[in-house]
One Martini backbone bead per residue (centre of mass of N, CA, C, O) as a GRO file, in nm:
protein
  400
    1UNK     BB    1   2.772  -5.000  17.443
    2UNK     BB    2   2.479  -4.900  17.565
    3UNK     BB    3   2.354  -4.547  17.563
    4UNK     BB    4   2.088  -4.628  17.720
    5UNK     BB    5   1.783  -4.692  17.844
    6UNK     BB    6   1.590  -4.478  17.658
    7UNK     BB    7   1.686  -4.715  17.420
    8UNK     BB    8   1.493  -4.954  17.461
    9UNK     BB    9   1.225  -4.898  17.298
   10UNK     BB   10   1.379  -4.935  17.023
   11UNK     BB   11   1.512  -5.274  16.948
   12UNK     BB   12   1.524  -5.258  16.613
   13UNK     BB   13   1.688  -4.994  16.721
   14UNK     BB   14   1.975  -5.046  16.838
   15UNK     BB   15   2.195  -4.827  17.051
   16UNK     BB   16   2.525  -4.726  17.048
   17UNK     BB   17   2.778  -4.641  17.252
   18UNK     BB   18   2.821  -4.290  17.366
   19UNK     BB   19   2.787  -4.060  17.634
   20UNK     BB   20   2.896  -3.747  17.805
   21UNK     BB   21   2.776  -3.591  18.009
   22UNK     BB   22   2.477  -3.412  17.945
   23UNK     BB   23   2.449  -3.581  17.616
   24UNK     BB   24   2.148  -3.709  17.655
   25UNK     BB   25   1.990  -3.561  17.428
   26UNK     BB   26   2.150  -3.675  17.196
   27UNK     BB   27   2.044  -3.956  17.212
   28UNK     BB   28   1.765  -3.921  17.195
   29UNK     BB   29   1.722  -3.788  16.915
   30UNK     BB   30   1.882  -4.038  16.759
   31UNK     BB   31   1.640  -4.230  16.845
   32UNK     BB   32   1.383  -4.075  16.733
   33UNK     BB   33   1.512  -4.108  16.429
   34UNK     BB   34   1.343  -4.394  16.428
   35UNK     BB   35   1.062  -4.343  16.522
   36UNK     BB   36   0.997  -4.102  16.297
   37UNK     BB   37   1.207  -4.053  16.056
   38UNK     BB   38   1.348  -4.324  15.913
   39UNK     BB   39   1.502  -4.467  16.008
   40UNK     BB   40   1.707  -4.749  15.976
   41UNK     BB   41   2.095  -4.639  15.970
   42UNK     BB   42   2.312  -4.481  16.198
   43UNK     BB   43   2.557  -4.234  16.252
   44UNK     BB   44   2.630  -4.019  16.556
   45UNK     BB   45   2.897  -3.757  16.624
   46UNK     BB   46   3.076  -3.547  16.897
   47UNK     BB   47   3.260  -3.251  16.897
   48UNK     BB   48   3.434  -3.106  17.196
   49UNK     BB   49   3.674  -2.966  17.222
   50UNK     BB   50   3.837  -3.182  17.095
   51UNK     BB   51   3.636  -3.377  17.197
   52UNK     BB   52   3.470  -3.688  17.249
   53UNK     BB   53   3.121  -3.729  17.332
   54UNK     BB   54   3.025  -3.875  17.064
   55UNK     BB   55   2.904  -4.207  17.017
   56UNK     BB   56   2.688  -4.357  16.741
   57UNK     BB   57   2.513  -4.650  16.658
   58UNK     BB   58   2.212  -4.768  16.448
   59UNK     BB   59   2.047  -5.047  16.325
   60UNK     BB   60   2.056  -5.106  15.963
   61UNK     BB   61   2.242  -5.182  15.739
   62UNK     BB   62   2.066  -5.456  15.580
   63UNK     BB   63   1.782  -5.506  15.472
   64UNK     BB   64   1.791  -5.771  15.328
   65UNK     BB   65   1.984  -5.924  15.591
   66UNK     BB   66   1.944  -5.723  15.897
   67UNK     BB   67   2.207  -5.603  15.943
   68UNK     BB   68   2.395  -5.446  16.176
   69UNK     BB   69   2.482  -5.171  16.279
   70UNK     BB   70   2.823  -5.082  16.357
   71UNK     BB   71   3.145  -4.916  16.447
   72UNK     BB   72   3.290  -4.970  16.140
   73UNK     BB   73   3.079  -4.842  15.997
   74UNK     BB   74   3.049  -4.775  15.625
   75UNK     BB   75   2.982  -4.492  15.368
   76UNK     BB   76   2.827  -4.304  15.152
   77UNK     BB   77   2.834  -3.907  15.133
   78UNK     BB   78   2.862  -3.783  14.886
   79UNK     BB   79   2.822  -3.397  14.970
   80UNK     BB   80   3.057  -3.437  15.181
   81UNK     BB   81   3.326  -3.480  15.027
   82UNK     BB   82   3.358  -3.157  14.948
   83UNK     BB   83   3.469  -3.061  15.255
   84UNK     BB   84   3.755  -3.225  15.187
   85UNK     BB   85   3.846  -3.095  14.909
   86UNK     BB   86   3.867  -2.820  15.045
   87UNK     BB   87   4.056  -2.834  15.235
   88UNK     BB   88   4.301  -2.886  15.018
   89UNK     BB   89   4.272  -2.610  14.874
   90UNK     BB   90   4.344  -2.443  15.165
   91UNK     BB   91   4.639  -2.592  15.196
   92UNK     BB   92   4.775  -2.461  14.980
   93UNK     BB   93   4.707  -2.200  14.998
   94UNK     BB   94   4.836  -2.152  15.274
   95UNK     BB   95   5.127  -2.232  15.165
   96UNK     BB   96   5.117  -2.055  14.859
   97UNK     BB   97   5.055  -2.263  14.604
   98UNK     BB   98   4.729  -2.107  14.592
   99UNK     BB   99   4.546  -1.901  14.422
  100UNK     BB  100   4.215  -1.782  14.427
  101UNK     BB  101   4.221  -1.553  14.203
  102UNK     BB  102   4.355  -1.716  14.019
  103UNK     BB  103   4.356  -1.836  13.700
  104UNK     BB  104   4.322  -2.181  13.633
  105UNK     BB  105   4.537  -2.146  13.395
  106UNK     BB  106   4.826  -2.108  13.595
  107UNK     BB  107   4.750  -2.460  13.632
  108UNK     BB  108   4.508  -2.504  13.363
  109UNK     BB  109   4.544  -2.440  13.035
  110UNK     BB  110   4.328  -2.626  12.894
  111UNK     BB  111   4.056  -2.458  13.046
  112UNK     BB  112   4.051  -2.178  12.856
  113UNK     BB  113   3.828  -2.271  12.693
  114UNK     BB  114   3.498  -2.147  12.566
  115UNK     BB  115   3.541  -1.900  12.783
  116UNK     BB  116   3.746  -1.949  13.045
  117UNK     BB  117   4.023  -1.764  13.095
  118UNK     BB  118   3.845  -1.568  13.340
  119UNK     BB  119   3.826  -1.783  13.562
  120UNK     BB  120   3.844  -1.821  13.893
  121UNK     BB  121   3.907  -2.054  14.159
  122UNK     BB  122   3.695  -1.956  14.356
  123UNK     BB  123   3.446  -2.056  14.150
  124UNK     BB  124   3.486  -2.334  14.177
  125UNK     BB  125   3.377  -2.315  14.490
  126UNK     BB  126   3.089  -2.127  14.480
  127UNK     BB  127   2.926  -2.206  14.191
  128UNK     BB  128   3.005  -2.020  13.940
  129UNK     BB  129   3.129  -2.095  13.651
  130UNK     BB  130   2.931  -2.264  13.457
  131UNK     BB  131   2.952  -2.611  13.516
  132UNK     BB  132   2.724  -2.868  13.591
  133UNK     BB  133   2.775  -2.993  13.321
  134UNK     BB  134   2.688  -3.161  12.982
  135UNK     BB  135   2.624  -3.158  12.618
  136UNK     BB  136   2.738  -3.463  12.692
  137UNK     BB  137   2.730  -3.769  12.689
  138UNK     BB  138   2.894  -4.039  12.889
  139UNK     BB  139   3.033  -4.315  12.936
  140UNK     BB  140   3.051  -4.460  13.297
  141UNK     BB  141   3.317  -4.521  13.263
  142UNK     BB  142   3.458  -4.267  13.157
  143UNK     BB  143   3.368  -4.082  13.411
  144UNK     BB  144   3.491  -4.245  13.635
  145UNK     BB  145   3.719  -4.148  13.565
  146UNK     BB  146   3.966  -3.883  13.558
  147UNK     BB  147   3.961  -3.760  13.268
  148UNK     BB  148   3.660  -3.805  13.132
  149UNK     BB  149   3.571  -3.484  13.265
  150UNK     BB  150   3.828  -3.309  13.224
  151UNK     BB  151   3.818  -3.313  12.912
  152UNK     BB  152   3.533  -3.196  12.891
  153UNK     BB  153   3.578  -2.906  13.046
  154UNK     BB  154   3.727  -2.816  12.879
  155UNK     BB  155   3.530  -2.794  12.615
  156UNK     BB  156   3.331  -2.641  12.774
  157UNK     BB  157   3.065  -2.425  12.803
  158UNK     BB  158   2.919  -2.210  12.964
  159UNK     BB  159   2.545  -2.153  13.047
  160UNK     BB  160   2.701  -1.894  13.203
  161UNK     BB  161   2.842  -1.588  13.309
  162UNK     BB  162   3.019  -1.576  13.499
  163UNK     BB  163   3.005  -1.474  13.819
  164UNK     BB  164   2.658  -1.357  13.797
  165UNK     BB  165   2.611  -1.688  13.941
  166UNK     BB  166   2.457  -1.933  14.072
  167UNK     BB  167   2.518  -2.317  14.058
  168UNK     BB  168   2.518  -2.647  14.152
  169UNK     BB  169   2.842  -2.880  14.113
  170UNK     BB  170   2.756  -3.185  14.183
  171UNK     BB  171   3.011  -3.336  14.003
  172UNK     BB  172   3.246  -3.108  13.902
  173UNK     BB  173   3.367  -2.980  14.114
  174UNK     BB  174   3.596  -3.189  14.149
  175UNK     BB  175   3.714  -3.175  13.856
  176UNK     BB  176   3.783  -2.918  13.935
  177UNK     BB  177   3.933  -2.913  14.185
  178UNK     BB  178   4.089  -3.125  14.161
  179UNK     BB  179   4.299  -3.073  13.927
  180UNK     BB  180   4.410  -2.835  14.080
  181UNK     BB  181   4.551  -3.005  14.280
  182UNK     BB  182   4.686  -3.202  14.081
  183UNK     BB  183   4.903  -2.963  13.949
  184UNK     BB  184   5.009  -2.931  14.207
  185UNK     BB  185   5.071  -3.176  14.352
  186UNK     BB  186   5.076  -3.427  14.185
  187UNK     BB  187   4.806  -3.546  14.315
  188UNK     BB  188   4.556  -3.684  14.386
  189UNK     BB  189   4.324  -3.638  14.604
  190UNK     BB  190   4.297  -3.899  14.760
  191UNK     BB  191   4.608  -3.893  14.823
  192UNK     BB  192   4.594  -3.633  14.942
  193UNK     BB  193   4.417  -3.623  15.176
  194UNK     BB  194   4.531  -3.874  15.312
  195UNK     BB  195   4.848  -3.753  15.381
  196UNK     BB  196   4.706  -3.494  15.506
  197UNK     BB  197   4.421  -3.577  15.676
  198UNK     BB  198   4.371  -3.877  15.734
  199UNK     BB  199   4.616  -3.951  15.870
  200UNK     BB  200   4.698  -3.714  16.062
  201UNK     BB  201   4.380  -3.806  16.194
  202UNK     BB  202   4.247  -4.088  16.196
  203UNK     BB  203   4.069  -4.171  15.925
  204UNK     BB  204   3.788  -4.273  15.822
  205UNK     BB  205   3.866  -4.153  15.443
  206UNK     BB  206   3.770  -4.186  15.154
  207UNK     BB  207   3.897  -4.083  14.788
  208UNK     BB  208   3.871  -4.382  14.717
  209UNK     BB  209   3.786  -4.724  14.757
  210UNK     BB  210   3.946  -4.997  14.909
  211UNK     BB  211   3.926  -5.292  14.907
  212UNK     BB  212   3.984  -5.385  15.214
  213UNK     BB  213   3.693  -5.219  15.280
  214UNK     BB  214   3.430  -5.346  15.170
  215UNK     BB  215   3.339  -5.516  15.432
  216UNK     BB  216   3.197  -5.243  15.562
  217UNK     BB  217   2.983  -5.168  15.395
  218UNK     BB  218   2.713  -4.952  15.346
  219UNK     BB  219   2.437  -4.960  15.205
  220UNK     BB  220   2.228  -4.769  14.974
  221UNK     BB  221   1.895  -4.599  14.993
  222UNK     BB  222   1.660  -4.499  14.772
  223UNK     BB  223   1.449  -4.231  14.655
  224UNK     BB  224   1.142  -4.194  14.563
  225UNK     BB  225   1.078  -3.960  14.269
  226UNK     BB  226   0.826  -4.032  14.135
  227UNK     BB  227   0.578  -3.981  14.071
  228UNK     BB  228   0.348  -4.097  14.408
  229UNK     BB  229   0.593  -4.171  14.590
  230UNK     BB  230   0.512  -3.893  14.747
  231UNK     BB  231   0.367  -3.676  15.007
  232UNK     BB  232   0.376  -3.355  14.918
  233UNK     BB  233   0.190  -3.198  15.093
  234UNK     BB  234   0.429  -3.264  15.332
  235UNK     BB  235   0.641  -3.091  15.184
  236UNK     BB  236   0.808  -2.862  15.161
  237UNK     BB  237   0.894  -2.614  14.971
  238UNK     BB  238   1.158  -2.664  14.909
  239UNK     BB  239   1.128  -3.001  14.837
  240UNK     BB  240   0.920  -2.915  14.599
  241UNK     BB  241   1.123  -2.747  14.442
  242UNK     BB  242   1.362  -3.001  14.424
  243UNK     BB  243   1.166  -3.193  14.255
  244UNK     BB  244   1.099  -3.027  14.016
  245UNK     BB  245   1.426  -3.025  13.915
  246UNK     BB  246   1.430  -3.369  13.935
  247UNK     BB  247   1.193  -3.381  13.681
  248UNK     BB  248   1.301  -3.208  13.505
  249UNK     BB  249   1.477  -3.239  13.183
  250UNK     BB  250   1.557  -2.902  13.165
  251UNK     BB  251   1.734  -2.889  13.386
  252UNK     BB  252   2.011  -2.900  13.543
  253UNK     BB  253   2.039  -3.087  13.707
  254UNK     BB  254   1.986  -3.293  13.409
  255UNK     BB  255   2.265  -3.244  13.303
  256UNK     BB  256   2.457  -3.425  13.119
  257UNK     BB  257   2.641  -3.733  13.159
  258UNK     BB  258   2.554  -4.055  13.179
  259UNK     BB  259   2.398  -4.290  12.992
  260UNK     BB  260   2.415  -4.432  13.302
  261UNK     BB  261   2.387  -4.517  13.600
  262UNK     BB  262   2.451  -4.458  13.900
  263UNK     BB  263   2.600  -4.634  14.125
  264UNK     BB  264   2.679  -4.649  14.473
  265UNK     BB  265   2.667  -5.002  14.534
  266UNK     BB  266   2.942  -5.006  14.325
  267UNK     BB  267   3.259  -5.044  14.308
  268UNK     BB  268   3.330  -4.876  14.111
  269UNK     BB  269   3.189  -4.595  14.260
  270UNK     BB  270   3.433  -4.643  14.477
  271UNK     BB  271   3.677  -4.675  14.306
  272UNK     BB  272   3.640  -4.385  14.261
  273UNK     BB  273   3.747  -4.047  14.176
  274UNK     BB  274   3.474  -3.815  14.337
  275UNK     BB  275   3.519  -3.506  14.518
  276UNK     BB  276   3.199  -3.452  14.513
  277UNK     BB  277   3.058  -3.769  14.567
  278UNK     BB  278   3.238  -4.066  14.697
  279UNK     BB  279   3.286  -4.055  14.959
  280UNK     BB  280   3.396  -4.278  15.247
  281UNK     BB  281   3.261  -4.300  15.576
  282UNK     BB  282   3.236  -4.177  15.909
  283UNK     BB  283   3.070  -4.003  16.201
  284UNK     BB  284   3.378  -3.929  16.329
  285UNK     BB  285   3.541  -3.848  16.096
  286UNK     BB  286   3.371  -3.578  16.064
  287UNK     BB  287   3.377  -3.454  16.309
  288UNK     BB  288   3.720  -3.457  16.310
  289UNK     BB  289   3.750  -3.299  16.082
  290UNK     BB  290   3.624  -3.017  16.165
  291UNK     BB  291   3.792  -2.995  16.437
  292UNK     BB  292   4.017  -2.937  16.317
  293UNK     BB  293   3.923  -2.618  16.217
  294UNK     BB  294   3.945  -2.542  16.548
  295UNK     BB  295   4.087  -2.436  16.765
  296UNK     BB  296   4.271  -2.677  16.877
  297UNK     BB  297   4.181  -2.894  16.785
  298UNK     BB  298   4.324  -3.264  16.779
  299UNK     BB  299   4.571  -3.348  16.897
  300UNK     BB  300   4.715  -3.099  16.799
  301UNK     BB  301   4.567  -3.099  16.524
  302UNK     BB  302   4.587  -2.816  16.270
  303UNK     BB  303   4.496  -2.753  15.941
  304UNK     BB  304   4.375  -2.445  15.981
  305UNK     BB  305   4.343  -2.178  16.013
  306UNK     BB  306   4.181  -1.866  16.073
  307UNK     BB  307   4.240  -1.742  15.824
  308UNK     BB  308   4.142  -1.950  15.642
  309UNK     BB  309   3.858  -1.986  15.761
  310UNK     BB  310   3.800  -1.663  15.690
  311UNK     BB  311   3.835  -1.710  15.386
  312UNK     BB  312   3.630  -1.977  15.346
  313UNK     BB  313   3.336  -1.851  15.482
  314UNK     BB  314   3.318  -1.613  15.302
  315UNK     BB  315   3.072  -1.503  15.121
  316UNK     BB  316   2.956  -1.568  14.781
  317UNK     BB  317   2.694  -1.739  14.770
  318UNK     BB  318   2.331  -1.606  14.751
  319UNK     BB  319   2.019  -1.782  14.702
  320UNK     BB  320   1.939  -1.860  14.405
  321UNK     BB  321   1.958  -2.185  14.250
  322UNK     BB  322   1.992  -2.293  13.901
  323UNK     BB  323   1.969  -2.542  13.975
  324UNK     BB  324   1.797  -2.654  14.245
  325UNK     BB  325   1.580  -2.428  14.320
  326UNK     BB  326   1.708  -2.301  14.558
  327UNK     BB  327   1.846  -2.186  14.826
  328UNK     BB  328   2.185  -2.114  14.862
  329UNK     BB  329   2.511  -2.110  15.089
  330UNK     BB  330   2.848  -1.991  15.031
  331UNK     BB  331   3.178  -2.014  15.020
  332UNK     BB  332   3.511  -2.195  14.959
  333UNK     BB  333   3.359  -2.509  14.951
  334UNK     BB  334   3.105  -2.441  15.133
  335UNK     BB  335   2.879  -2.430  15.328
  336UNK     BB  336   2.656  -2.252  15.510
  337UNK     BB  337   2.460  -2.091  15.694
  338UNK     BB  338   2.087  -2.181  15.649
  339UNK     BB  339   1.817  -2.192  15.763
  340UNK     BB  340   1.930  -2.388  16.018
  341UNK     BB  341   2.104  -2.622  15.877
  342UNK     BB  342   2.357  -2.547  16.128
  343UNK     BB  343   2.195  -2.344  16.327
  344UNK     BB  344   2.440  -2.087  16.291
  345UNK     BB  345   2.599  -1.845  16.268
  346UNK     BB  346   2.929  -1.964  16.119
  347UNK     BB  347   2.910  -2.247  16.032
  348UNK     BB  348   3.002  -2.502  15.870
  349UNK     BB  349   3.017  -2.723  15.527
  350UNK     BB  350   2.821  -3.015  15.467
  351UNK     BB  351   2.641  -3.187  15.245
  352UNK     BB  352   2.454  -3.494  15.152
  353UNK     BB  353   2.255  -3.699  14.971
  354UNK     BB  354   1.963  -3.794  15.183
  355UNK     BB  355   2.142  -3.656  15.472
  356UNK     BB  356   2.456  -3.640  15.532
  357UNK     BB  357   2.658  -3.452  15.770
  358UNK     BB  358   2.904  -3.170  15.812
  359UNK     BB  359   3.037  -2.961  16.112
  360UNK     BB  360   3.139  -2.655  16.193
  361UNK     BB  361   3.149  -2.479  16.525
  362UNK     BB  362   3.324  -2.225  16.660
  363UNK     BB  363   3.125  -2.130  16.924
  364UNK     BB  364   3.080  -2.426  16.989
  365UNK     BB  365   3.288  -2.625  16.939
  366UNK     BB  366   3.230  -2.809  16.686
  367UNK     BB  367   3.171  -3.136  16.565
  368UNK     BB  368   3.012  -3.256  16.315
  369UNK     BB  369   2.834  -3.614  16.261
  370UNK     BB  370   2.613  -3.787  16.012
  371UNK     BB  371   2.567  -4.086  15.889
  372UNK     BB  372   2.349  -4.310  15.655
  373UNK     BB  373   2.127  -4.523  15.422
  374UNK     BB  374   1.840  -4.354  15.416
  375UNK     BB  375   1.702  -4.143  15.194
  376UNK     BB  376   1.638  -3.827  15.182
  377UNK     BB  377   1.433  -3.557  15.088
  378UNK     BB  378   1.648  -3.268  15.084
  379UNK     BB  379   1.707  -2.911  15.204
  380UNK     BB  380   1.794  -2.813  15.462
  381UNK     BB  381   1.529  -3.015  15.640
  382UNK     BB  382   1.615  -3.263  15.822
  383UNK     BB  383   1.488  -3.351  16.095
  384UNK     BB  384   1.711  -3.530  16.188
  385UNK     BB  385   1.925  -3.319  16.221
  386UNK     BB  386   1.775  -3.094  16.356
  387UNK     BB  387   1.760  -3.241  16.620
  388UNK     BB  388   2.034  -3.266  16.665
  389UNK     BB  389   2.120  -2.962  16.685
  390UNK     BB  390   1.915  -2.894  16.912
  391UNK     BB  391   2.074  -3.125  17.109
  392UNK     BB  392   2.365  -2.960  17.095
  393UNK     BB  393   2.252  -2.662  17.227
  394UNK     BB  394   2.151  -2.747  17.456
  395UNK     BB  395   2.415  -2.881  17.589
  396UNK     BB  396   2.620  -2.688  17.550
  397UNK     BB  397   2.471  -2.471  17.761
  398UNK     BB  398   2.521  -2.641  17.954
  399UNK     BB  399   2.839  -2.739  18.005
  400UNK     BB  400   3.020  -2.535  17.845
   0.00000   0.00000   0.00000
């Protein structure tokens, strides 16, 4: 159904969905981001309390086709995908079955290799282990397995001195924390994720998608880094901070990984494990992912005590990120609220390149998912998300 005469203004970006009593502040955000933000075709879910309060999809899957973004609608969210390999992590800790302090060694001893046997498994989820990348690239079949970066980082020297220092390892995260994941659980993350929190909480939610999910897929259209394509002027500081360092070739940001580039848009990109950036979900399930995290969970089940959350969330990289050449601020394979990221202090969650955003507040009770088509250079300061934020501490200040 439409989710209100005030979305009627934007016709060629009809969105759709409900919105709860009182909630109708996000309803226009949302469509607001088609106004004035560049946005092309997006859904955005929010849970309170446990209960699912938003759910909206609007605008066009696929600028060739001009086809409609549906409510079935799913894509990739890059480094949104990290927050639930984090999950994962965190529920082995929980059972008793992985220390976070123990060295990686004590899971995967032939990572010891090159002056790492002294890396502690907590370093590989903050950020700090200095192995953002590789010395040599990889031809991109190679890449997409999963032997061929655990391989390569087994041999891999780290680039600075272990916990010295952090720097976001945009790609080897999931090879790190994955293959830790799988040496003691016996499974893939995609498939431990699946067992575990994708099908007991009925998430449209793969790390690795299947082929019979294809037909559902909405195509990302990436932003164009060139000199002259942006205009610079109009960019925040941080934006342009992070620009810099995807322009540099001596970044660590471009260091080598594979001799050609990733698609995005290619099954094979889909249907490989790539727990640091390539799942694929909607707003709805990344919503419901992160509401299971907090206060009763949803439909009785939570996934992580609070114990574990206040040990996942506690602070451990801030500052000046040697990758991004921006502040990040990290938990234990989360993001934390950074400048108003996730609107408030306690916040946590992920977001993925392009703008797309999961994450829980535990204060306001809420589980936010956000996910688009249309990239954009963001650093933690995406207009759309920021005013989705923004109206919903209004909305929920008001409703209680």
């Amino acid at each position: 159904m439409l989710a209100g005469p005030s979305c009627s203004n934007w016709p060629k970006h009809l969105i759709n969905g409900f919105v709860a009593p009182g909630f109708e502040p996000v309803r226009d955000a949302f469509a607001t981001n088609f106004e004035k933000h560049g946005e092309v075709g997006a859904a955005f879910s929010l849970y309170h309390k446990g209960k699912k309060v938003v759910d909206l999809w609007g605008g066009v899957a696929d600028k060739e086709t001009n086809e409609p973004w549906v409510e079935d609608s799913i894509v990739v969210v890059f480094s949104s995908t990290k927050g639930a390999t984090a999950i994962c992590a965190h529920l082995l800790a929980e059972r008793g079955e992985l220390d976070l302090n123990a060295p990686v060694t004590k899971y995967w001893p032939e990572f010891g290799a090159a002056g790492k046997e002294n890396i502690p498994v907590k370093w590989l989820l903050s950020h700090r282990a200095g192995l953002p990348g590789f010395d040599e690239a990889m031809p991109l079949e190679e890449y997409l397995s999963w032997d061929g970066p655990v391989k390569a980082l087994e041999k891999q020297r780290p680039v600075w001195e272990p916990g010295t220092t952090h720097g976001y390892h945009a790609g080897n995260y999931g090879s790190l924390v994955g293959e830790v994941i799988r040496r003691i659980s016996g499974k893939s993350v995609g498939t431990f994720f699946s067992d575990e929190i994708a099908t007991p909480l009925g998430l449209d939610f793969w790390i690795g998608l299947p082929e019979n999910q294809e037909n559902r897929i909405v195509p990302v259209a990436s932003v164009d880094l060139q000199d002259g394509a942006l205009d610079e002027q109009a960019l925040t500081k941080r934006r342009r901070d992070l620009l810099e360092g995807a322009r540099d070739p001596k970044s660590l940001l471009n260091r080598l990984t594979t001799t050609e580039p990733l698609d995005p848009n290619s099954r094979a990109f889909r249907a490989a494990e790539m727990p640091a950036g390539n799942g694929v979900t909607d707003a709805r399930s990344l919503a419901r992912m992160y509401a299971s995290l907090i206060g009763d969970g949803v439909d009785g089940i939570r996934i992580l005590n609070d114990e574990t959350i206040a040990r996942a969330t506690t602070e451990q990289s801030f500052g000046r990120d040697e990758v991004l050449r921006v502040s990040t601020r990290f938990g234990l394979g989360f993001s934390l609220n950074n400048e108003g990221s996730m609107g408030q202090e306690g916040a946590f969650g992920h977001g993925g390149a392009g703008g797309s955003l999961g994450f829980a507040d535990p204060k306001l009770g809420i589980g936010f998912g956000y996910v688009m088509n249309q990239m954009q250079l963001v650093a933690g300061d995406d207009p759309r998300t920021l005013g989705l934020i923004a109206a919903v501490h209004e909305t929920v200040k008001q409703v209680g």
